[in-house]
N, C-alpha and C positions, 0 to 999 in steps of 0.2 A: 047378436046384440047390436041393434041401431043405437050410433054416435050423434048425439044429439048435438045442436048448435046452442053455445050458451050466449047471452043476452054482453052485448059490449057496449060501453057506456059511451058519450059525445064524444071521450078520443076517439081519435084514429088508431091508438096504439093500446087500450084499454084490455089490460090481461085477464082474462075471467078465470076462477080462480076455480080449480080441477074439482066439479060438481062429486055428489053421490059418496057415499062410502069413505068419508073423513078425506077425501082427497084434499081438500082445504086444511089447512095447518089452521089449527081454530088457537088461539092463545089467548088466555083472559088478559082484558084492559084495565090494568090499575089507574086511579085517580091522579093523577097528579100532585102529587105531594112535593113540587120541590119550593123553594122562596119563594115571596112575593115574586114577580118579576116574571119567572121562568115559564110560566104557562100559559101568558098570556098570548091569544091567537095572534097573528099575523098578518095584515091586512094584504090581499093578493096584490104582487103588481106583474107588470109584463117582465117576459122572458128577454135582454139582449141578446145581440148577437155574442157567440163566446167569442173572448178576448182574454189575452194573457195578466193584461192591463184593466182589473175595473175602477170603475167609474162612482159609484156613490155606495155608501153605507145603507145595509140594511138589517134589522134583526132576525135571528131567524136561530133555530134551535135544535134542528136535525138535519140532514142533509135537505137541500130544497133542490126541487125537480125544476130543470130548465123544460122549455117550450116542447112540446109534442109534435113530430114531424106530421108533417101530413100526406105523405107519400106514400109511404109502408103502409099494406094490409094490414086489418086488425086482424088479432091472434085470440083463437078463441079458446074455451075449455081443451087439455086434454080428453080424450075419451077414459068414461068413465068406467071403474069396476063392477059396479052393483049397480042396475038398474032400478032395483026395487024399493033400495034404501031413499029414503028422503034426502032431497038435496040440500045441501048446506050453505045457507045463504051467501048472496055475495055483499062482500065488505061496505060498511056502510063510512061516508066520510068521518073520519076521527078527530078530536081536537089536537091528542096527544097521542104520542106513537106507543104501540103494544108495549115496545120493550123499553124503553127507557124512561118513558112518562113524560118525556119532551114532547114540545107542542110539533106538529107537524107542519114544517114552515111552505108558506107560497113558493113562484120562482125568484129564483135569487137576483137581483138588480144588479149591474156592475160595481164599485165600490175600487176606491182609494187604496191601496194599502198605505200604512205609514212609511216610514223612511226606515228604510234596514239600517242596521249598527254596521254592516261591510259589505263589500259589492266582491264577489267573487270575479277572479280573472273569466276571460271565455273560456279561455281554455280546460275552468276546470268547470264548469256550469252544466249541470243536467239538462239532454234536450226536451223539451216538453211532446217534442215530435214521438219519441217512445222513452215508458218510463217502467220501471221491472225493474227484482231485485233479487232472480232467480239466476245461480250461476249457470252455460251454459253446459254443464253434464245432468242437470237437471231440470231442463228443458224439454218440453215433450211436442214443440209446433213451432211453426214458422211464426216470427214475429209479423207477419201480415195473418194473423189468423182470421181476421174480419171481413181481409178483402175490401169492395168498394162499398160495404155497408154503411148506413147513414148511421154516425152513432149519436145522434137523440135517439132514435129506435131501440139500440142498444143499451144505453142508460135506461131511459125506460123500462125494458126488458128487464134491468137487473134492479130497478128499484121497484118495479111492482112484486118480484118474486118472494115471495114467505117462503124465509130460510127458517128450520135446517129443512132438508129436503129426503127425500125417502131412502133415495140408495147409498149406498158408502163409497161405491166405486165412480159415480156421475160426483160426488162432492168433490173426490179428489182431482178428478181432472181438471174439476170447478177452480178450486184454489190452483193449483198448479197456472192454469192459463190466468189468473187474478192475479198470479204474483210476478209471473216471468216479464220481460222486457215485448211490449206487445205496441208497435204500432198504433199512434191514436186514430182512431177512424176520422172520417171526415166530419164537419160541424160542429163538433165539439172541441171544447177547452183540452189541453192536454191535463192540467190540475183538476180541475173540474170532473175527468174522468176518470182521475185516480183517486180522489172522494168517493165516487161511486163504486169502482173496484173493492175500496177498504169496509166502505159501506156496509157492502153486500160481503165481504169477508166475517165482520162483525155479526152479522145475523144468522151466519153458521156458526157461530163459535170460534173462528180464528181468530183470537184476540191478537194474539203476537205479529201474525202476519200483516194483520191490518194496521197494526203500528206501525211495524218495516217498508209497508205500504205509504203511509203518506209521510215519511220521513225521508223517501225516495225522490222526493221535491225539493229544491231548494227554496226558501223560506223568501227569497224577494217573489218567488212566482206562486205564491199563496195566493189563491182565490175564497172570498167568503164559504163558499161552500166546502173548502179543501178545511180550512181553518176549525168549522164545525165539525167534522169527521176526526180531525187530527182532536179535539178535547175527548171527540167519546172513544177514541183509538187507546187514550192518554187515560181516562179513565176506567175502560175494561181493562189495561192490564196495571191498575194500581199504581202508574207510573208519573205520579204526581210531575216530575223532574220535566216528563217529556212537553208539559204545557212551556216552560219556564223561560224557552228559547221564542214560541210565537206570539207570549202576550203580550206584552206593549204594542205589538205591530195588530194584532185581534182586536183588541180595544177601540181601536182607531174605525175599525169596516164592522162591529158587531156588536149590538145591544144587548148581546147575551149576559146578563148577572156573574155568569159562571167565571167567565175573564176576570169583573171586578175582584172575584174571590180570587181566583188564580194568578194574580197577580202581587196580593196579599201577602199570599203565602210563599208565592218565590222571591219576593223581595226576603222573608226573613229566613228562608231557606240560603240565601247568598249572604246570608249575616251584614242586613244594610236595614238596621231596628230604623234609622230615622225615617226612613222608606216607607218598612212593614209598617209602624204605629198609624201612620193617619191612612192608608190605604186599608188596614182593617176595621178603622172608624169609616171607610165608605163603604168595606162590606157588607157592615150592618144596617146599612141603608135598604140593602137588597135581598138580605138572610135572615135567617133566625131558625132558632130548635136546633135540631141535632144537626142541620145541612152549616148553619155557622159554625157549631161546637166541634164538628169534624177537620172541618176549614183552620180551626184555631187552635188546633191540637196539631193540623201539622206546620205550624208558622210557630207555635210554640215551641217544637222539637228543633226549628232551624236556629228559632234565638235562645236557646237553652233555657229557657219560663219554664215555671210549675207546668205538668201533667196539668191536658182537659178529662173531666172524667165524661164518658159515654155515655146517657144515658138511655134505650133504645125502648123505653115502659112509654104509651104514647106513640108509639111510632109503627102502625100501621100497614106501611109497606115500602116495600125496595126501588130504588131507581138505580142508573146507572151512577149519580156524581155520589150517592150515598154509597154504594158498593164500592167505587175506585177509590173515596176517601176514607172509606174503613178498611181496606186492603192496606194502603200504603201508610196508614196508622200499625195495621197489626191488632185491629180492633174486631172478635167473634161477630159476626151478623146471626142474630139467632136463625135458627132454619125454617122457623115461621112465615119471616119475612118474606120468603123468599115462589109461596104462594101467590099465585095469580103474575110471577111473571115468567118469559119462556124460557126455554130449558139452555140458554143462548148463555146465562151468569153461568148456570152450572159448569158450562166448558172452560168456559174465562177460566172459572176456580182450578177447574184439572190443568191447564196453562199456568197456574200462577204458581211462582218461584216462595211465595211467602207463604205461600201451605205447606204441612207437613205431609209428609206420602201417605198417610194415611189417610189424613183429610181430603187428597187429592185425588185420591182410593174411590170414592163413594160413589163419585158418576163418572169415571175413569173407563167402565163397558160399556155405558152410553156413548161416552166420546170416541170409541175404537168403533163401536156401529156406525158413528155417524163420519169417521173417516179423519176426524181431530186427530186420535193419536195412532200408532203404526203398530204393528207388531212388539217390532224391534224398544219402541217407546214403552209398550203397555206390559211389557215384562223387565224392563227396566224398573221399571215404578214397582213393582213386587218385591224387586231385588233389591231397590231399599228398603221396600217395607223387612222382609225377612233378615234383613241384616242390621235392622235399626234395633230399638232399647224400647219403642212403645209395642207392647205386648198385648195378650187378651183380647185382641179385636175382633170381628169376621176377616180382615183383609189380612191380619196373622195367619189366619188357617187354607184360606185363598195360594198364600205365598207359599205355604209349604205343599199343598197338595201340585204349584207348577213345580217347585224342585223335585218332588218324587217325579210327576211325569217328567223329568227330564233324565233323573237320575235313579231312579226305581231298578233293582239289582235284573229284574227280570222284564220280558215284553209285558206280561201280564197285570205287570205288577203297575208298568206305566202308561197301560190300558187301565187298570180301572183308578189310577190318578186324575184320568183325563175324562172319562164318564161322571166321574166326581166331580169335576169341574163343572162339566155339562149340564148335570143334574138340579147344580145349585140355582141356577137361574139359565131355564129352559126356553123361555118365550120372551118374544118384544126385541128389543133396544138391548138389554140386558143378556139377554142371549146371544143374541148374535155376538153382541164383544167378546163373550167366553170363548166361543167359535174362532172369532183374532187372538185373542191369546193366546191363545191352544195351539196358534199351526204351525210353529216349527218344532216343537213335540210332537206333532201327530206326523210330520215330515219323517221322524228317525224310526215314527214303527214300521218292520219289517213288514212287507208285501203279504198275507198270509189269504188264501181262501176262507171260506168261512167265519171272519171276523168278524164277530158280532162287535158293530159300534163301528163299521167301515163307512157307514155312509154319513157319520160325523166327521170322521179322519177326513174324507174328502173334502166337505163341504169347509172344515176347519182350513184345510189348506190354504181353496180356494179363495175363502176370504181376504188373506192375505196376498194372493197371487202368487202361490204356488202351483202353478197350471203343470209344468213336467211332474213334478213330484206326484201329482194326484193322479196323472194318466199313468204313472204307472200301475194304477188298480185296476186297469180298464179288463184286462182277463181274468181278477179273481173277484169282482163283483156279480151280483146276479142282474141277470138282462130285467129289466121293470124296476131295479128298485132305485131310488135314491143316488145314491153315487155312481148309478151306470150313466144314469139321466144327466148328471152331470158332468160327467167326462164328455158324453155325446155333446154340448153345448161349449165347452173350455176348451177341450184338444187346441194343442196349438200348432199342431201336428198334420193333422183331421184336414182331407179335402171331399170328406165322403158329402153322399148328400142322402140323405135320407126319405121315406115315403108313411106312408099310414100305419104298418107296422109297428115301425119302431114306439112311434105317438100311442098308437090301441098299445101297446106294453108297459106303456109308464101309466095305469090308470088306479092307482091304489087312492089319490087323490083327484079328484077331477076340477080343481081350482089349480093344484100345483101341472097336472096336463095339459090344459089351457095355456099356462104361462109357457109349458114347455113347449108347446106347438109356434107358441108368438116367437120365442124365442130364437128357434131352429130357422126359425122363415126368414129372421131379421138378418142371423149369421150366414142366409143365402143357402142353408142345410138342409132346407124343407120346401118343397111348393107352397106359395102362401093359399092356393086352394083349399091345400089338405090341410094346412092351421085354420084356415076357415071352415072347414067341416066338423072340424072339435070342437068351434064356439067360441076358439078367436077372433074377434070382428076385426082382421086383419085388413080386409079391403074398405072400411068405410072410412069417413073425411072428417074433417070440419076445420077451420082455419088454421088451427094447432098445427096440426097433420101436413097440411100442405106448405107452411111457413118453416117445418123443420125438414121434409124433404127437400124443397126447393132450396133452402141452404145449403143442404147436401149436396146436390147437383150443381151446385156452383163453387162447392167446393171450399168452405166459409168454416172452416173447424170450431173457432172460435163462436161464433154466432148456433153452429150446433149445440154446441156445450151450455151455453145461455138458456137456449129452447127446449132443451135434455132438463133441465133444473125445472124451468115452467111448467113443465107436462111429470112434474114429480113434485106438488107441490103437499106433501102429506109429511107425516111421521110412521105413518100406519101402511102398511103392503095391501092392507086388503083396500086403500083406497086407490091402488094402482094398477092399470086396466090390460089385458095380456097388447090390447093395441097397442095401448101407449107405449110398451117395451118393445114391441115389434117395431114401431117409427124411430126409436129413441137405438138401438141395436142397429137397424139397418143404417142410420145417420151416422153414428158413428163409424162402421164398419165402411162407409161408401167414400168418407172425410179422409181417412188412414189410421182410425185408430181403433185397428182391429182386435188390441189386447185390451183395449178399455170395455170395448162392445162384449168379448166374451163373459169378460169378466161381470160387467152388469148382467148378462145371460143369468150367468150361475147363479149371481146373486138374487136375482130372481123367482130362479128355479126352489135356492133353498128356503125367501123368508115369503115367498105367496101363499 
C-alpha cells in the first residue's frame, strides 16, 4: 500500500487530517444559534509575543490559536487504511466551531486583565513554569516530556487534532500527560498552554479534567485565552459556580456576551439582587429566547424569584452555554437536540454528577471505549444502577447480567453472563465498552482449554490492562486464533521475536493479519520486512511518519503522544492504517512506554 502525501496548507504546521476510510472525524456543523453577539466573526489580528502579562482586550469565543512557528516541518496525513475509499475532504475554514457553535476566534492580542480582589503571597503562587494537577503516583513521564520542542508547534498540534480519537489506550495517556505537572515548553505562555491542554481535554470528553485543568492557574495569571476555555470548562460540566470567581476580571479582556450573562447570574447567586437586577437588564442587551430564559432561571434560584419555565419548542439545536445552563438548572434537553453535535456532550453527560445512573448509563460503553471512564468507574455505575429504585430499564438488565457474571454459582453459569453481555452490543464503540466492563469478570474465570468465548475473555481483559491475567491463556488457547494473536502482541513477559509463521497462522481475517503483522514489528517482535510482505506498508513515509519517529529518537514522550492522537484522527478502526499503528507502537515502545505500546497493539489487533 503506497503512503500518499496529503496537501498542507500556507502553514508551516498545517495537520492534514488522516485521508481515506473515515480516518477524519467528520462531525456535523450546527448553526449557530447562540445571542445576538456570540457569532459574530472576529476580525484577524497578529499573534504577540507570549506574555504572562497581556496587553489589550480582544473578543474572541473559543480558544484562539497564537502565531504558527515557522521552523518545525509540516506534518502531513497519517497513512491511510483503504486506498480505495474516497478521500474525505479536508476541512474547510469554519465560522463557528463544530462543537460548541462558538465562532472560531483569530490570534489572540495581549490584553489587560482587571485588577484581582487579592494578590496571593509567592510563596503560595503556582509557577506558570509547570502547571498539572496529577498527584505524583499517578504520573506516568517526566515533567520535561516535550524536551526542547518549540511549543507553538505543540499547541498547534493539539488544536488542529479532531478529538475523540480512535484508540482507548493513546486517549489515556493523552489525558494523563494533559493533566500531570508538565513543563511549559519554550515560546509559549504557561496559561496560554493550559487553555490548550483543557482545550483539547474538552474535545475528548474530559469535562472534569479540563476544569481541574484551568483552575490549576491562579486567576491573577489569566490570559484571554485561559479565560475562554475556563467558560466552556465551566460550562461542560454544568458548573455555573466555576465562572463566578473570573468574571468581573473576564469582562474587562473579552467581548464575549457570555461574561455579560455570567455575571448576572452570579451576582444573584451571591444573594447581591441590587447587583443582579440591572446587570440582568444588560443581559438582555446581548440575549434572548431560551439562552436568556436559562440565564434567568439560574439567577432566579440564587435570589429566591419565581421558577423560569423552559421552553425548548423552537429550539432547534444544542450548544455548549445551552447545555451547561440546562445541566446546572436540572433542566431535560430533549435528545433531539442533541443531533448534528459530536459525541464530546455525550461524555460531559456520563461525567456529570446531576444525572441519574441511569441517564449516565446510555453512552457510559461509549465513554469506556473511548477511555472517559475505567473499568473500576464503569461497574460502579451498574452498581448504582442495580442497587437504585428506578427499575424496568435496559441498564436494569445490563446491571444484573454483570452481578451474575461476577456472582454466577458456577464458571458456566458466568460464562454465559458475560457472552450475554457481549452479545447485546457486538460491534463499534458500544462493543468494545462491554469488552471494559467485562474484564475483571472475565479475570476470575478459571484457565480452561477449549473455552468457547476465550478469545473475548482475553480481549475483555486486555482492554482494561490486564496483560498477566490474559497471558495466562497463552497454552490453552489455539495457535491462529484470536486470543493467541493477542497474547503474542501484550505478553509483558515476551522477549520472543517472531517470523512469517506465526503472521501466515493468524489469517482467519486478513484486515485483523495485517494489523497483527504492523503491530509485532512496532513492539520490535517481527522483522518489519515480513510485516511488509503481509501488506503492512510498514516502510513507506510521509511527514506524519517521520515527525513521530524523529520525536522518538529524540526521545520527546510527550510530543509522541501528541503525534500518536494526530495519526488517530477517526472514531472508526477501519480508518486506521496497519502503518499508522506500526509508527505509533514503535514511538511509544522507543519513548519508555512500552505498556501503553502493547496495549494499543492489542487493541488494535481486536477492534481492526
Amino acid at each position: 500500500m503506497r503512503i500518499s502525501k496529503a496537501s498542507v496548507g500556507a502553514s508551516a504546521l498545517a495537520i492534514a487530517l488522516v485521508a481515506a476510510g473515515g480516518a477524519a472525524l467528520a462531525q456535523k456543523k450546527p448553526e449557530s444559534i447562540l445571542p445576538p453577539g456570540f457569532d459574530q466573526p472576529v476580525a484577524p489580528a497578529p499573534a504577540p509575543r507570549p506574555s504572562p502579562r497581556p496587553q489589550t482586550p480582544a473578543p474572541a469565543s473559543t480558544p484562539a490559536p497564537t502565531a504558527a512557528p515557522t521552523t518545525p516541518p509540516a506534518v502531513s496525513a497519517a497513512p491511510t487504511a483503504n486506498p480505495t475509499a474516497p478521500a474525505l475532504p479536508l476541512p474547510a475554514p469554519a465560522a463557528t466551531d463544530p462543537l460548541t457553535g462558538l465562532p472560531i476566534a483569530a490570534p489572540t492580542p495581549a490584553a489587560t486583565p482587571g485588577q484581582v480582589h487579592y494578590t496571593l503571597p509567592e510563596s503560595s503562587r503556582r509557577n506558570l513554569a509547570m502547571i498539572g494537577i496529577l498527584p505524583t503516583a499517578e504520573r506516568m513521564l517526566n515533567p520535561a516530556a516535550f524536551g526542547n520542542a518549540d511549543g507553538r508547534y505543540i499547541e498547534r498540534l493539539m488544536r488542529d487534532t479532531r478529538a475523540p480519537i480512535a484508540s482507548r489506550w493513546v486517549s489515556i495517556a493523552l489525558r494523563r500527560l494533559l493533566l500531570q505537572p508538565i513543563s511549559t515548553p519554550r515560546n509559549v505562555n504557561g496559561a496560554d498552554f493550559a487553555a490548550e491542554r483543557a482545550w483539547l481535554l474538552l474535545r475528548m470528553g474530559e469535562s472534569v479534567g479540563a476544569r481541574a485543568m484551568v483552575q490549576s492557574v491562579d486567576p491573577q495569571d489569566y490570559t484571554p485565552k485561559l479565560y475562554q476555555v475556563a467558560m466552556q470548562a465551566a460550562l461542560a460540566t454544568g458548573d455555573v459556580g466555576a465562572m463566578c470567581p473570573l468574571a468581573n476580571d473576564a469582562i474587562k479582556v473579552s467581548s464575549e456576551p457570555a461574561w455579560v450573562l455570567a455575571r448576572a447570574m452570579c451576582a444573584a447567586l451571591s444573594s447581591a439582587p441590587s447587583q443582579a437586577t440591572p446587570l440582568m437588564n444588560q443581559a438582555k442587551r446581548v440575549a434572548a429566547g431560551v439562552d436568556l430564559a436559562l440565564a434567568q432561571k439560574i439567577a432566579g434560584r440564587g435570589s429566591n424569584k419565581g421558577d423560569v419555565v423552559i421552553e425548548w419548542d423552537g429550539v432547534t439545536n444544542i450548544n455548549s452555554w445551552r447545555y451547561g445552563l440546562a445541566m446546572a438548572a436540572g433542566e431535560k434537553i430533549p435528545d433531539a437536540l442533541f443531533e448534528g453535535t459530536g459525541p464530546q456532550m455525550r461524555y460531559w453527560q456520563v461525567l456529570a454528577p446531576q444525572e441519574t445512573p441511569v441517564e449516565r448509563s446510555q453512552f457510559a460503553d461509549q465513554a469506556a471505549a473511548q477511555g472517559i471512564l475505567s473499568n473500576l468507574a464503569l461497574v460502579d455505575l451498574y452498581g448504582l444502577i442495580d442497587a437504585g429504585d428506578d427499575q424496568g430499564n435496559p441498564a436494569n438488565g445490563v446491571a444484573s447480567d454483570l452481578r451474575n457474571a461476577y456472582t454466577g454459582e458456577s464458571r458456566d453459569a458466568r460464562l454465559g453472563a458475560l457472552r450475554g453481555l457481549w452479545g447485546q452490543n457486538s460491534n463499534g464503540l458500544a462493543g468494545y465498552g462491554r469488552l471494559v466492563l467485562t474484564a475483571r469478570a472475565a479475570k476470575r474465570i478459571p484457565v480452561a482449554t477449549k473455552t468457547d468465548g476465550s478469545d473475548q475473555l482475553i480481549a475483555s481483559m486486555l482492554s482494561a490492562g490486564l496483560d498477566r491475567s490474559a497471558a495466562r491463556w497463552r497454552n490453552a488457547v489455539a495457535r491462529g486464533s484470536l486470543g493467541w494473536a493477542l497474547i503474542l502482541v501484550s505478553d509483558p513477559d515476551s522477549n520472543a521475536r517472531y517470523g512469517s509463521g506465526e503472521v501466515g497462522a493468524f489469517s482467519a481475517d486478513a484486515t485483523k493479519q495485517r494489523m497483527f503483522a504492523a503491530a509485532l514489528a512496532g513492539l520490535a517482535r517481527l522483522d518489519p520486512a515480513v510485516a511488509q510482505s503481509y501488506g503492512a506498508d510498514v516502510q513507506g513515509g510521509n511527514s506524519w511518519t517521520r515527525a513521530i519517529d524523529r520525536a522518538a529518537a529524540q526521545r520527546h514522550p510527550g510530543e509522541v503522544l501528541v503525534l500518536s492522537a494526530v495519526g488517530l484522527q477517526t472514531q472508526d478502526w477501519r480508518g486506521v492504517s496497519p502503518a499508522a499503528v506500526f509508527h505509533i507502537v514503535n514511538a511509544l515502545r522507543v519513548v519508555g512506554l512500552g505498556s501503553t505500546a502493547r496495549m494499543v497493539a492489542a487493541e488494535a489487533v481486536t477492534r481492526a
